[in-house]
C-alpha positions in Angstrom: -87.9 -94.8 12.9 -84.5 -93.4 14.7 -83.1 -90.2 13.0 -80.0 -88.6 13.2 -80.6 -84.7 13.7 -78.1 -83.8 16.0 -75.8 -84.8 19.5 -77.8 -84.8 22.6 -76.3 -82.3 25.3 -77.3 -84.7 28.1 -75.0 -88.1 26.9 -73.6 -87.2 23.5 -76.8 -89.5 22.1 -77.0 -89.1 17.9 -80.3 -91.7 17.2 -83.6 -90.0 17.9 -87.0 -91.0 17.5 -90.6 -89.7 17.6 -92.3 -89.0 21.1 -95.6 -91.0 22.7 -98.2 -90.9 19.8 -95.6 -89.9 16.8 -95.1 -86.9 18.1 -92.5 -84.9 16.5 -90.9 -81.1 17.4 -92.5 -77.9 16.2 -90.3 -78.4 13.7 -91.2 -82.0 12.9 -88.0 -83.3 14.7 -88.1 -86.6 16.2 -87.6 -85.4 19.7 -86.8 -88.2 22.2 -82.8 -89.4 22.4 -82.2 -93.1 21.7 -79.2 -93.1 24.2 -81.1 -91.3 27.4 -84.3 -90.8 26.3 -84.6 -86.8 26.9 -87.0 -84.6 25.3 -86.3 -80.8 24.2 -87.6 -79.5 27.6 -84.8 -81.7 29.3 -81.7 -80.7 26.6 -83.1 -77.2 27.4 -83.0 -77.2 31.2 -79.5 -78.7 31.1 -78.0 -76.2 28.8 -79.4 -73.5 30.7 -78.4 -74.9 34.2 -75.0 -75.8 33.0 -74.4 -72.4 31.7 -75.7 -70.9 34.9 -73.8 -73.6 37.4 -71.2 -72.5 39.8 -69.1 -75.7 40.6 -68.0 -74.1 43.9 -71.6 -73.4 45.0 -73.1 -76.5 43.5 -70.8 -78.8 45.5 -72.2 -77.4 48.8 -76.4 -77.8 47.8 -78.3 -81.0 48.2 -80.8 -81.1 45.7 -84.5 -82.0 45.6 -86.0 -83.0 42.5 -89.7 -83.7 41.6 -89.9 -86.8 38.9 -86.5 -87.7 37.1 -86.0 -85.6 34.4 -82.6 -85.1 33.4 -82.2 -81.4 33.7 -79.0 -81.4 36.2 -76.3 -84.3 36.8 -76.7 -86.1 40.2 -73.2 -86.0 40.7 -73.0 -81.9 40.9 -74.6 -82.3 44.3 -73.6 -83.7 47.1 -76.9 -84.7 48.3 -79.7 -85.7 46.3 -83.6 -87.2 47.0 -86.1 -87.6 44.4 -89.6 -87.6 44.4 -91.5 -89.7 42.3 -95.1 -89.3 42.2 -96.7 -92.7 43.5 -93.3 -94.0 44.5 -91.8 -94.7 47.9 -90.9 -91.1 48.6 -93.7 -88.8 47.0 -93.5 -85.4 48.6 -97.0 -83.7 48.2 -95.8 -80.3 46.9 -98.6 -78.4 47.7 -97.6 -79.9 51.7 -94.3 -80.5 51.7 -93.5 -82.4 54.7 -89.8 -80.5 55.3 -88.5 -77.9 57.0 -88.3 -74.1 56.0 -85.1 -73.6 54.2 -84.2 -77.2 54.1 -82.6 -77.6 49.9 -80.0 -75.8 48.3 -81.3 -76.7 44.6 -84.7 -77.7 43.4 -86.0 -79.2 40.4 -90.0 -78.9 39.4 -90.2 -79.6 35.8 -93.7 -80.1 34.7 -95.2 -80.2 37.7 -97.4 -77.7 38.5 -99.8 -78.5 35.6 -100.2 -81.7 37.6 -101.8 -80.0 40.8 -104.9 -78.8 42.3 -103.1 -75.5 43.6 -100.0 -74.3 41.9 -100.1 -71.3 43.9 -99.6 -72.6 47.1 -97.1 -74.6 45.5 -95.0 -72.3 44.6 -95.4 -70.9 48.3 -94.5 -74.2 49.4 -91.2 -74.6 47.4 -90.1 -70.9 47.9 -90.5 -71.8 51.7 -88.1 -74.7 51.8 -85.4 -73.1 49.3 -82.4 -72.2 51.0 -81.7 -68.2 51.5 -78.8 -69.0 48.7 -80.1 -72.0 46.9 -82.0 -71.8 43.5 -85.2 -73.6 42.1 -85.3 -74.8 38.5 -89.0 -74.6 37.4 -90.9 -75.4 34.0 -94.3 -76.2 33.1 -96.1 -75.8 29.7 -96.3 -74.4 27.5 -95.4 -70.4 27.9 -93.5 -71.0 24.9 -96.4 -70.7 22.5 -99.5 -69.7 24.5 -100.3 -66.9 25.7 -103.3 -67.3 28.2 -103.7 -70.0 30.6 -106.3 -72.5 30.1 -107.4 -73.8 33.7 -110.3 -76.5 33.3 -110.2 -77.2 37.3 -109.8 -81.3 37.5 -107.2 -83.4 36.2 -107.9 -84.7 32.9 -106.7 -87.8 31.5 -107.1 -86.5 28.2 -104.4 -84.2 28.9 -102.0 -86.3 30.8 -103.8 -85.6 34.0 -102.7 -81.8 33.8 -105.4 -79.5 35.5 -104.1 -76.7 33.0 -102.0 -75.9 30.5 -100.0 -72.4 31.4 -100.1 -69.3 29.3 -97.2 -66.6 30.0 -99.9 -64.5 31.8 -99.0 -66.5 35.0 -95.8 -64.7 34.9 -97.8 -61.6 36.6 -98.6 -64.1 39.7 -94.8 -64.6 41.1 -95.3 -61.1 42.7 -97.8 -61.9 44.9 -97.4 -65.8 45.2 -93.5 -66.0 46.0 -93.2 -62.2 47.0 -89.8 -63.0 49.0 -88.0 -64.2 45.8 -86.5 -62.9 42.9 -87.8 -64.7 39.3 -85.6 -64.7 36.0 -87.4 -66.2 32.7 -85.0 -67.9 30.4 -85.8 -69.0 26.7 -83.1 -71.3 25.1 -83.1 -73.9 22.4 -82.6 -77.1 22.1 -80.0 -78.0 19.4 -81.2 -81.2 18.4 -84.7 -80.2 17.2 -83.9 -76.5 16.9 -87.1 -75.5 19.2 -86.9 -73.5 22.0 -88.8 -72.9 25.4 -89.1 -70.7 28.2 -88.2 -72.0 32.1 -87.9 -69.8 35.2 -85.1 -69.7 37.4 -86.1 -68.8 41.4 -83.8 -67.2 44.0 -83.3 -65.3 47.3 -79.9 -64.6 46.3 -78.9 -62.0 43.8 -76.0 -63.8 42.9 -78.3 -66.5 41.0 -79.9 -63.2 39.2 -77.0 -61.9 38.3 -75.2 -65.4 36.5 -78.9 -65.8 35.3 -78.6 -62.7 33.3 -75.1 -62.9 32.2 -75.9 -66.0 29.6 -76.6 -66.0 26.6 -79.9 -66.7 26.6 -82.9 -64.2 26.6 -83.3 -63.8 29.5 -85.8 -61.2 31.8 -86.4 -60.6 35.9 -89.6 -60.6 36.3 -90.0 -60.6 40.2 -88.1 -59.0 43.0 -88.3 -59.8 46.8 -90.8 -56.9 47.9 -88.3 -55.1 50.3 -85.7 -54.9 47.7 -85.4 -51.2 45.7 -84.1 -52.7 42.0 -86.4 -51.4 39.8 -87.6 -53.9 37.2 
């Protein structure tokens, strides 16, 4: 059954229809556009990263994205390579086969639930992110749990997620990616009216600082150990 509950933020879709296995938003939504096929999480990420996008900046990083969800336009970058788990060009994140400080934007949207370590990871992204790029990171569901649930192997059950995240793993960026700064964001999607939290990752203060300046609620959590901001 296709609904109209709203215009998609993504390609101006107004037909949407229920997710995998009839499932429908918190708010018993149907979630998924007819026109591009995006979920809340991806109308989220795009509103968030539009609102935080400098054009100027943006037109000199080449982006890295894990999987193809829709959360930034291909043709803000002027570089882009994609990842697809199983496909031609699958980067194993928790060994990324590049260079320190190789991409200028990165993309890991529910990805981390999909691997053994997420800590070294993160370690591993941090590593390659340019000293002025910016990482784009989500995972569930911090939203609406507050402890994570780690049952150690990847069940198929679960979509072959090794955990589902609580926002307790908020208190690991610290320690895990001690050399960059860490802004949650929580937004809503305007279709389906629920919201989610993502986390924005930097080296440069200038992310921060658009980061905070939105409209969203937003919080720094993490700060590069030598710097004196207090939180």
């Amino acid at each position: 059954m296709v609904t109209r509950v709203g215009e998609c933020n993504i390609c101006g879709g107004t037909e949407f229809y229920p997710a995998p296995n009839n499932r429908l938003s918190r708010l018993r939504l149907p979630p998924v556009c007819r026109k591009c096929g995006s979920l809340e999480r991806h109308r989220i990420g795009r509103k968030i990263v539009t609102e935080v996008r400098d054009r100027q900046k943006f037109s000199k990083l080449n982006l890295l994205q894990f999987s193809n969800d829709p959360i930034v336009a291909r043709g803000w970058f002027p570089e882009t390579e994609v990842s697809i788990y199983g496909g031609k060009n699958t980067i194993d994140i928790q060994a990324i086969d590049r260079p320190d400080e190789s991409y200028g934007f990165i993309v890991c949207s529910h990805i981390l639930e999909h691997v053994q370590d997420p800590r070294l990871a993160l370690k591993e992204l941090v590593r390659i992110l340019k000293p002025d790029g910016l990482m784009f990171l989500a995972y569930p569901s911090p939203r609406t749990r507050t402890v994570t649930e780690d049952w150690g192997y990847p069940d198929t059950n679960q979509h072959g997620h090794y955990r589902i995240f609580g926002r307790d793993f908020e208190a690991e960026f610290k320690t895990v990616i001690p050399d960059a700064y860490v802004v949650s964001v929580q937004a809503k999607d305007e279709v389906t009216g629920d919201d989610d939290v993502v986390y924005l990752v930097t080296k440069d203060f200038f992310w921060v600082r658009r980061t905070l300046a939105t409209p969203f609620t937003s919080r720094l959590l993490a700060i590069p150990a030598e710097t004196s901001i207090a939180l």
